[in-house]
C-alpha angles and dihedrals in degrees: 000000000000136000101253131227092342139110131220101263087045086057092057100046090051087061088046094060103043076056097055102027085070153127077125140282093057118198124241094230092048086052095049085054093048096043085041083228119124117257095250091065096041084053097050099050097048094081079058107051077046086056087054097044092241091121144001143190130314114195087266130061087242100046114102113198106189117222120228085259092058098041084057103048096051089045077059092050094051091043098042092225092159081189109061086032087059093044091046099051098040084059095051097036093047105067100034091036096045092111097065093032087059091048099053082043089058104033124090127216092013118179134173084275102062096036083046091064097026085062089036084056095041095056090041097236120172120241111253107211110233101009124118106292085358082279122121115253089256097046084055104051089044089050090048083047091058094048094050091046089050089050090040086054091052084247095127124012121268094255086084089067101123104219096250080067103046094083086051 
């Protein structure tokens, strides 16, 4: 599962605003306004927030319950404590992304382009024929999100930012 048409810093700023759309649930509508993203994409990244732990399910299809994971990781967001931020999503990461964290641990010589397929694999994504890297626009910004989450969790060194990331 991937983060869907949305970049790192618009990931942040969803669990930002579940945060701040309380008092929970919070409403998927409500937390496209806050986050100033459309309701689709707030939709579709919430499985994986779920994934992650960052969130579960309310007794409605729109409604978005954070975890205490996620609450803290978002009270970390608003305050700008790095450091919490770090703890909390390696904990999170760490579990749902261990595949490709095994496989950046194991593989030699490993650039962004490696880690780049081994991610795409591992999400099962379909190749898009002449598209960037042959991978639809979402997939890759899901695939860019994850890299910038694993690098934000302290999971693979900064120099996989892809450069749509760095300024995150």
């Amino acid at each position: 599962m991937l983060p869907l048409e949305i970049t790192f810093k618009g990931w942040k700023a969803l669990i930002v605003a579940v945060l701040k759309t309380g008092p929970q649930p919070a409403f998927a509508g409500r937390v496209a306004e806050a986050a100033g993203l459309d309701e689709h994409i707030v939709r579709k990244n919430v499985l994986f927030l779920k994934e992650l732990g960052m969130v579960r399910a309310g007794s409605t299809e729109s409604e978005i319950l954070l975890t205490k994971a996620g609450a803290r990781y978002a009270q970390a967001l608003v305050s700008g404590d790095k450091a919490v931020q770090k703890e909390v999503l390696a904990g999170c990461a760490g579990f749902a992304l261990r595949p490709v964290a095994r496989f950046c641990e194991l593989a030699a010589d490993l650039d962004f382009d490696r880690l780049f397929l081994q991610i795409k694999f591992l999400a099962n994504v379909e190749d898009t024929w002449g598209q960037d890297r042959d991978t639809a626009e979402q997939d890759r910004a899901g695939i860019y999100t994850v890299v910038a989450i694993m690098v934000a969790a302290g999971m693979l060194d900064k120099k996989y930012l892809p450069v749509e990331e760095e300024a995150a």
